[in-house]
C-alpha positions as CSV (number, residue, x, y, z in Angstrom):
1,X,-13.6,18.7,8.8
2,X,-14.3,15.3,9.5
3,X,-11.4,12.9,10.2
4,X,-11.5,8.8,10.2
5,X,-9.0,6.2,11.0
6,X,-9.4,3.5,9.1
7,X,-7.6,0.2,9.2
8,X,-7.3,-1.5,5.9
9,X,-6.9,-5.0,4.0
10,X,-8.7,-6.5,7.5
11,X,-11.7,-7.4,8.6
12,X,-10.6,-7.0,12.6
13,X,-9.6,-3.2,14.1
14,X,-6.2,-2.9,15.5
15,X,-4.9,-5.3,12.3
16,X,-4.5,-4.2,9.1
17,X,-2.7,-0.6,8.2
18,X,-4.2,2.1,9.7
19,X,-4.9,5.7,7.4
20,X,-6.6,8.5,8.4
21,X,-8.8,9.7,5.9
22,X,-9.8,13.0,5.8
23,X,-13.3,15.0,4.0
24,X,-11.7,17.8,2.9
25,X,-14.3,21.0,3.0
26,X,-12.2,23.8,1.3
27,X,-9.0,23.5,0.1
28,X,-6.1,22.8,2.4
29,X,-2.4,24.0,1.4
30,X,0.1,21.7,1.0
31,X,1.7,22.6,4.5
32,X,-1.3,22.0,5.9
33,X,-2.0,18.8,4.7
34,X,1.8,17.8,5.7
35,X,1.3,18.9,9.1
36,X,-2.1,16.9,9.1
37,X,0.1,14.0,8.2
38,X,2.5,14.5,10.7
39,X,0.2,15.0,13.5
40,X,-1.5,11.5,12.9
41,X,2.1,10.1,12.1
42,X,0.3,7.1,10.4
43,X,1.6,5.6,7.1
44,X,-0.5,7.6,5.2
45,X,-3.3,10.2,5.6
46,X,-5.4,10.6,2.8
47,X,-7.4,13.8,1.7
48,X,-10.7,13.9,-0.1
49,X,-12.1,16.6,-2.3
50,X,-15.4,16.4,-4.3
51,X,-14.6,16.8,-8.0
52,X,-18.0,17.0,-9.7
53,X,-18.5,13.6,-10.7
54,X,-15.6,12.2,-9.2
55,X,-13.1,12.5,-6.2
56,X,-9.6,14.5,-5.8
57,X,-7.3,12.3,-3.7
58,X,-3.9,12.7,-2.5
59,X,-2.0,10.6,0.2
60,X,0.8,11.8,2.7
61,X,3.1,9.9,4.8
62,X,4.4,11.5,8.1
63,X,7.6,13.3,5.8
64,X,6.2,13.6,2.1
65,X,3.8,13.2,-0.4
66,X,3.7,10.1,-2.1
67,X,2.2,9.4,-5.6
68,X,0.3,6.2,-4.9
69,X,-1.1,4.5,-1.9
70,X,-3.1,1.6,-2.0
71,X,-4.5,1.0,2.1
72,X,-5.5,5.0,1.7
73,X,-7.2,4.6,-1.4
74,X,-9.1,1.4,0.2
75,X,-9.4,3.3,3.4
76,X,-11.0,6.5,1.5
77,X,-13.1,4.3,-0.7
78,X,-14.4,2.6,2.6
79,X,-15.3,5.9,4.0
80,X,-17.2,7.4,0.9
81,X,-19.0,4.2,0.6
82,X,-19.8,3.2,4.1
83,X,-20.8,7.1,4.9
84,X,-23.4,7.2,2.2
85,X,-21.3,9.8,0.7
86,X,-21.5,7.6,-2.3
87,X,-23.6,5.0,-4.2
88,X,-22.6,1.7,-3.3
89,X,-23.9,0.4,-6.4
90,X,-22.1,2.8,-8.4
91,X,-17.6,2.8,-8.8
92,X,-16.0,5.4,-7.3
93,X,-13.4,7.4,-9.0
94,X,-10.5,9.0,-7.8
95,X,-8.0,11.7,-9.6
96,X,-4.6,11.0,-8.1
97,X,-0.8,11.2,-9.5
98,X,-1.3,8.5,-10.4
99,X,-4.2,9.1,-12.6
100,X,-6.9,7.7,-12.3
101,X,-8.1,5.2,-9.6
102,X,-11.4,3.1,-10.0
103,X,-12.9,1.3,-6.5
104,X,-16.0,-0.8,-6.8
105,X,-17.5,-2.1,-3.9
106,X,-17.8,-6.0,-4.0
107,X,-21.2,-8.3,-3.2
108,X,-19.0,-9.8,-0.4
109,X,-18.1,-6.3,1.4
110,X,-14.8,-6.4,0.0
111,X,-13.4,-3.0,-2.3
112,X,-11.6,-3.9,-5.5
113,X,-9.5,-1.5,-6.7
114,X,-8.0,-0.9,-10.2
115,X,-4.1,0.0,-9.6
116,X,-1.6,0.5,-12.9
117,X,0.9,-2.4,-13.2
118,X,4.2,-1.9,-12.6
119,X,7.0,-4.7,-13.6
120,X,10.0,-4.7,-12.2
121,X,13.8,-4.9,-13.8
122,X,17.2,-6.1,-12.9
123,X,19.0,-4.0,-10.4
124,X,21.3,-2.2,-12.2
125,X,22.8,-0.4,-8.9
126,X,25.8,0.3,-6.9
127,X,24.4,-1.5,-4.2
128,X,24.2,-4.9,-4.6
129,X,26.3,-6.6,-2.6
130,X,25.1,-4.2,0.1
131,X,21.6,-5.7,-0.6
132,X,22.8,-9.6,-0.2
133,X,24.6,-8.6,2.9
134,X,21.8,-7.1,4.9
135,X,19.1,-10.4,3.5
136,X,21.7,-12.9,4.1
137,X,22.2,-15.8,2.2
138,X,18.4,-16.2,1.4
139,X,18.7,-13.3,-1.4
140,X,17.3,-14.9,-4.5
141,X,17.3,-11.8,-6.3
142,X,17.2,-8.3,-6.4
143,X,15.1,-6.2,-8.8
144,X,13.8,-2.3,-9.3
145,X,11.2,0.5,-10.0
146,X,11.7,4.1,-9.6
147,X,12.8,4.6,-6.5
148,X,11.9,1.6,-4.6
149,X,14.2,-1.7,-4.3
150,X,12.6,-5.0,-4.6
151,X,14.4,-8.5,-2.7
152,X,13.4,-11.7,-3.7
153,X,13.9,-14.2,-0.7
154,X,14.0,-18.2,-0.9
155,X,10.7,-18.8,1.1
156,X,8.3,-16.9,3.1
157,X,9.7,-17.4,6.5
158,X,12.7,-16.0,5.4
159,X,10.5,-12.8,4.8
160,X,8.9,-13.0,8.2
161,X,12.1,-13.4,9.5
162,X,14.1,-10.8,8.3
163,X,15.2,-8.1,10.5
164,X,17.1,-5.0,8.7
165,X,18.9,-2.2,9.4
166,X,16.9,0.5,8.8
167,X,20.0,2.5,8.4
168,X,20.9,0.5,5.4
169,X,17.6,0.8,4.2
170,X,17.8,4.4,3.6
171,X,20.7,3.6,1.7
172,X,19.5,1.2,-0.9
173,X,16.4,3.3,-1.9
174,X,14.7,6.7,-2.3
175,X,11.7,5.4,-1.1
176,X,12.1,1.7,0.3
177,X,12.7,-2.0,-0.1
178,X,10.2,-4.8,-0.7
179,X,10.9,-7.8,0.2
180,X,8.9,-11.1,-0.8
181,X,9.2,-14.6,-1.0
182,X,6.9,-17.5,-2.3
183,X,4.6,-19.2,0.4
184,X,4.4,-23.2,0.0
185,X,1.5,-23.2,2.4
186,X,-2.1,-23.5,1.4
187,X,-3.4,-20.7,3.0
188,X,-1.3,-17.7,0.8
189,X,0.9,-18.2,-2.3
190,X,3.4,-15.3,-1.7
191,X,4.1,-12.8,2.0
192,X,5.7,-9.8,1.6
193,X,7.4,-7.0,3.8
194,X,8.1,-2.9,3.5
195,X,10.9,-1.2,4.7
196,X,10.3,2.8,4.3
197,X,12.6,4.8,7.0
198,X,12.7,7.4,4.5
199,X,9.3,7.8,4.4
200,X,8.9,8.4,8.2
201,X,8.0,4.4,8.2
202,X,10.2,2.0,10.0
203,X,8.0,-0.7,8.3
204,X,4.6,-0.3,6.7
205,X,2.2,-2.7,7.8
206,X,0.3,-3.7,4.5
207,X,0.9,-1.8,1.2
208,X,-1.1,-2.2,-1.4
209,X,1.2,-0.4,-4.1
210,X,4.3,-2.9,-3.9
211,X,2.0,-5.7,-5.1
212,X,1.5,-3.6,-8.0
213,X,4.8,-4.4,-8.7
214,X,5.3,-8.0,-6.8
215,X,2.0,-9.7,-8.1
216,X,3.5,-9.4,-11.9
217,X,6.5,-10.8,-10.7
218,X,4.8,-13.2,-9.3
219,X,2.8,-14.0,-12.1
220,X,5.5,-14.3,-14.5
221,X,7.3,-17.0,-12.1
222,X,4.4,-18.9,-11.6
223,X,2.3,-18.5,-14.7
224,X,-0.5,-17.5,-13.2
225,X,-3.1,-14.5,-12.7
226,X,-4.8,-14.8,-9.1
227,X,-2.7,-14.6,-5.8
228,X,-3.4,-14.3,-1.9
229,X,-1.1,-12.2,-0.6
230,X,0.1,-11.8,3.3
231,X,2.1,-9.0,4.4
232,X,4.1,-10.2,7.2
233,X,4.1,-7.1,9.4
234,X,3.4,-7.6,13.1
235,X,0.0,-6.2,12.7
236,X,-0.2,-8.1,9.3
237,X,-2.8,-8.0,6.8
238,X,-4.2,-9.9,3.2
239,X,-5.0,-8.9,0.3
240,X,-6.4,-10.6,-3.2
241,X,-4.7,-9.7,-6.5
242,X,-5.9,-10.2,-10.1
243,X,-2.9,-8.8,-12.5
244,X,-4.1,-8.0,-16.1
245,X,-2.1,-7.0,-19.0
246,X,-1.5,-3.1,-18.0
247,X,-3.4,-3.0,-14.5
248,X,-3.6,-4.7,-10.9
249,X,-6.9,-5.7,-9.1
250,X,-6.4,-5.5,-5.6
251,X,-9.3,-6.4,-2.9
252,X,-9.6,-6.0,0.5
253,X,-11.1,-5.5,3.6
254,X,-11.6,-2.3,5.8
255,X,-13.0,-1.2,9.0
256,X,-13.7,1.9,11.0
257,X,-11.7,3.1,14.4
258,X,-13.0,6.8,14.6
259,X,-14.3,9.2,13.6
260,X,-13.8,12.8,15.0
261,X,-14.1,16.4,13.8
262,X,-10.9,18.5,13.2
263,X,-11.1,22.7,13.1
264,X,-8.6,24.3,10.2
């Protein structure tokens, strides 16, 4: 089976988020595919089945499966593309939890990819005041989805400054915290961070799902459509986001580590 490493929403290797992607040439089992994971202890490791017409993809982080990636998704899409697997000129489509995930490859190299939209609510948790402790006075607010917290900061150097507990983490969420704050410079308009512990992931370097859920936030706030984003990890990466009334464009850059062959 062949096995990539991909690093995702960058143009440069060693930046970005790295995912192993991997061609998947009969089915795996489950435990299999978990122990895959585990073995390449990355954020996530995507697998790849041929569908007829379209592609079976599912994404594991070191401890679980998760129902939606985005750098996996761009990092699988990259591979499928850039392999010759598939048509360049033609979208790719993926079958996921998620249902289904379109990627187009763009004129300018980049991969769009079209995510659901996810708007967040009022937290309505026990664990507020916990949440303000751990960001400080820079908390602006502190919102939710399904298992995942969201933490709204006064500015983005707040977000790149922020240093939890990933103890406390674990606490406030199933799944992890987001935090974002808006970016006066002219370079991005808002930077983001993810927290995960309980996901294997002390901090994920650049997720494309949370700005499925920050980039409407965002939008609302600022009353507008198109954002450059920053995640704010120390390997750091961008990404460009379109939101639309029920779905997120996300684009962004990949590039290819290795490639190797794996016997299962």
């Amino acid at each position: 089976m062949r096995l990539f490493q991909i690093d995702s929403f960058t143009q440069e290797i060693f930046k970005g988020n790295p995912a192993g992607v991997c061609l998947v040439e009969k089915a795996l089992s489950e435990d299999t595919m978990q122990a895959l994971a585990t073995e390449m202890n990355l954020a996530e490791t995507a697998f790849i089945e041929k569908k007829g017409d379209k592609y079976g993809l599912r994404w594991f982080t070191p401890a679980r499966e998760v129902p939606l990636c985005g750098h996996a998704t761009l990092a699988s899409a990259f591979v499928l593309f850039e392999e010759g697997i598939h048509d360049a000129h033609q979208p790719i489509t993926f079958e996921t939890l998620s249902g289904d995930l379109i990627v187009r490859k763009q004129n300018d190299g980049t991969l769009l990819m079209d995510f659901p939209r996810t708007d967040p609510s009022p937290y309505k948790g026990s664990s507020l005041i916990k949440a303000k402790e751990l960001f400080g006075a820079s908390v602006v607010e502190v919102l939710e989805v399904p298992n995942e917290l969201i933490v709204i900061l006064d500015s983005s150097e707040s977000v790149r400054n922020a240093n939890p507990s990933s103890d406390i983490i674990a606490e406030l969420a199933v799944n992890g915290v987001m935090v974002s704050g808006w970016d006066d410079s002219e370079e991005y308009n808002f930077v983001s961070r993810y927290f995960a512990p309980n996901l294997g992931i002390k901090e994920d370097p650049v997720t494309g799902f949370i700005h499925t859920i920050l980039s409407p936030y965002w939008s609302g706030k600022k009353n507008q459509t198109e954002f450059r984003c920053y995640q704010a990890s120390a390997r750091g990466g961008e990404l460009f986001v379109t939101v639309k009334e029920n779905r997120t464009l996300i684009k962004g850059h990949a590039v290819k580590v290795f490639e190797t062959e794996i016997n299962l």
